[in-house]
N, C-alpha and C positions, 0 to 999 in steps of 0.2 A: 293441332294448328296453333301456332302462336299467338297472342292478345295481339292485336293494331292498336298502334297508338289513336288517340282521339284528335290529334290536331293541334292538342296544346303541349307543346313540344319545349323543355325545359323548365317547365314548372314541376316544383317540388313536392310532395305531399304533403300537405298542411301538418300533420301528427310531426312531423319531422323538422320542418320550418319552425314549429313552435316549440320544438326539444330544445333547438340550436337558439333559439330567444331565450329559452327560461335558463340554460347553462350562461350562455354572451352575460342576462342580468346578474346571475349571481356570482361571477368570475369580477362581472366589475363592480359590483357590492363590497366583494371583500377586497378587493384591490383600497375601494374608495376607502373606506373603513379602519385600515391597517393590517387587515386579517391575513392579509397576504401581501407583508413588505415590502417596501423598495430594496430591490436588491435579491430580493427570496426566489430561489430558484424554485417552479412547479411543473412537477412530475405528473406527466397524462397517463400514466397508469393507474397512480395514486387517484386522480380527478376522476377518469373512469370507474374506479372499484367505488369512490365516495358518490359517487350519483349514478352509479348502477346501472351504465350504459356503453356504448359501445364507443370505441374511441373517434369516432368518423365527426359524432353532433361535436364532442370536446376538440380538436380539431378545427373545427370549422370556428366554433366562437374565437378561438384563441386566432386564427385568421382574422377576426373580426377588431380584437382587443387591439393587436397587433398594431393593423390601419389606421387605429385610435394612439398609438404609440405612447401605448403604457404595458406594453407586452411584448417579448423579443425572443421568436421562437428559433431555437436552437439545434443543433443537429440531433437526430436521433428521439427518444421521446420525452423530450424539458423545455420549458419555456422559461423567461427573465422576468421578471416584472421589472420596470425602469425605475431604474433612481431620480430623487426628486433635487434639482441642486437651483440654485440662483441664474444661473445663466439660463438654464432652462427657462424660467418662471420671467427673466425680462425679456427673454424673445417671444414668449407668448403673451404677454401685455403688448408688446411693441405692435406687434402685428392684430393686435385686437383695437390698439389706437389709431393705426394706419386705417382698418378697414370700418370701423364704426365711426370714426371720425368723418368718411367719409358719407355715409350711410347716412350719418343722420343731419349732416348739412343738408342733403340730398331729402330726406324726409321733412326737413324743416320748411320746406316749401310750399308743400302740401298736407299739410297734417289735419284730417279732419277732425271732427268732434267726437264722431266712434271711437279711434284710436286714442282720443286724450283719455274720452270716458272710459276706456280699456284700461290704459296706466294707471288711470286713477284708482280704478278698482284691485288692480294690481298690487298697488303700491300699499294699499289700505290693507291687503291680505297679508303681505311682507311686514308690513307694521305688526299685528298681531299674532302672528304665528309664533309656534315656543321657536325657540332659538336654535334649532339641530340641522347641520346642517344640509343634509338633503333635501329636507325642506326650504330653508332658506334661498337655498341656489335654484330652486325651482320658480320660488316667487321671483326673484331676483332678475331670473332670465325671463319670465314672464312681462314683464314691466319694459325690459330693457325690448322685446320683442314687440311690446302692442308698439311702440313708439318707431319701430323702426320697419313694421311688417309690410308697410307700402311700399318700398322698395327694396326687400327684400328679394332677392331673384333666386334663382335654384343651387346654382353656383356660391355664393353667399351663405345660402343657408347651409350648405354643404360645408362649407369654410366654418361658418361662425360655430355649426355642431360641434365639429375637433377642436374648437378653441374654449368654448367654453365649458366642457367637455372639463379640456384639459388645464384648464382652469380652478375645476370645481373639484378636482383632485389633490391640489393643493390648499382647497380652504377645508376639505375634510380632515386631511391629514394633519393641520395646521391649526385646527380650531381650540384645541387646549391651549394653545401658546398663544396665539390672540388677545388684544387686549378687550377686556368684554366692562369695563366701566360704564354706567348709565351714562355719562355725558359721549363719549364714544360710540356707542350702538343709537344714541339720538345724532351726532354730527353724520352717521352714513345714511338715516332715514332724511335729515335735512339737506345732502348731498343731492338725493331722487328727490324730493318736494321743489329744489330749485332747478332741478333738469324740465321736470316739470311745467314749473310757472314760466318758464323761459321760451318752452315750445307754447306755450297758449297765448303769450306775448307776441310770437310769428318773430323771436331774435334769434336768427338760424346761425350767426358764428358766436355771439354768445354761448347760445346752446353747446356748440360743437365744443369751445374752450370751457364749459362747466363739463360735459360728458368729457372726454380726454382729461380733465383733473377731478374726475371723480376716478377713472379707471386708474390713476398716479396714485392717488390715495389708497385704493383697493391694494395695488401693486405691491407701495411702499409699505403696509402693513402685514401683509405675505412674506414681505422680503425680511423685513424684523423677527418675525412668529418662527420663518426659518432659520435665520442666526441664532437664535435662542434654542431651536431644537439640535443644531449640529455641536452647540458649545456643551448642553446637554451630553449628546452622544460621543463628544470627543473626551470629558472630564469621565465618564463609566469604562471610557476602552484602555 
């Protein structure tokens, strides 16, 4: 006689759900990293034999990588990793200034004391952390979250993931050619301390025109760190 199902119909087996997480993480590790190029064609056979598993979990993350659009799976068994170019990098600021801009006029209206004390704490973690940047971007979007978690809705969060996301792709990739001088890595710590003081003020379009010229600054430093890498890779080819 055959097993009956139990009722819970479409759920996956945890051993397996969490095979398809730990490949998803480390696919986008080395993505983030360089380990696996912009540009670099990856072979799910190859993926498979390197993590000893069956091609279905490999598959499913790169489904995953995909919807994140830093992955572009291709007929047969190869996927793309995406190229990192400028036009890419101002459409995803654009739409991070359209939507956070809005978000946090929106939040500046109600911003309790938990949340400032959240940024605060945040921001004091960002302070002090070594400089790497997976780390960074963690604190980073920490900060930029306590401040805006109040109205943040599902939809939103789903948006701002893929953006900053796809954000934090390019400050990985991007981080040697940055410029990392002491008075530079103190103007973007004093960027967040006046986002800051502005929301404890209760000046919610101030706020919003220092947030949007801090994401212009993040931006226009990306966009530099990039010119400098393509001039690089154009003078070797």
């Amino acid at each position: 006689m055959s097993r009956r199902s139990n009722g819970v119909t479409g759920v996956r087996p945890i051993a397996h759900h969490s095979l398809v997480d730990r490949v998803t993480d480390e696919l986008h590790r080395a993505i983030l990293n360089g380990d696996l190029p912009p540009g670099s064609t990856v072979s799910i056979v190859d993926l498979c034999e390197r993590f000893d598993i069956s091609h279905i979990p490999v598959r499913e993350a790169l489904r995953r990588l995909e919807s994140e659009g830093v992955i572009s799976l291709r007929p047969g068994r190869s996927a793309l990793v995406a190229t990192v170019t400028s036009d890419e990098l101002v459409n995803i600021y654009g739409l991070r200034k359209l939507i956070e801009g809005d978000l946090v006029t929106r939040a500046a209206a109600s911003m309790s004391e938990e949340r400032l004390e959240d940024a605060e704490a945040a921001l004091a973690e960002y302070i002090g952390i070594e400089r790497e940047p997976a780390a960074l971007a963690a604190k980073h979007h920490a900060f930029h979250e306590a401040m805006l978690l109040d109205v943040i809705g599902p939809a939103d969060a789903n948006v701002l993931r893929l953006l900053w996301k796809a954000s934090d792709r390019y400050l990985h990739l991007l981080m040697a050619d940055l410029d990392h001088k002491p008075e530079t890595q103190q103007g973007r710590i004093d960027e967040h301390r006046e986002l800051l003081d502005l929301a404890r003020a209760g000046k919610a379009k101030e706020l919003r025109d220092a947030w949007i010229a801090h994401l212009e600054s993040t931006e226009g430093a990306l966009l530099e760190a990039l010119a400098v890498r393509e001039e690089g890779e154009a003078a070797q080819a």
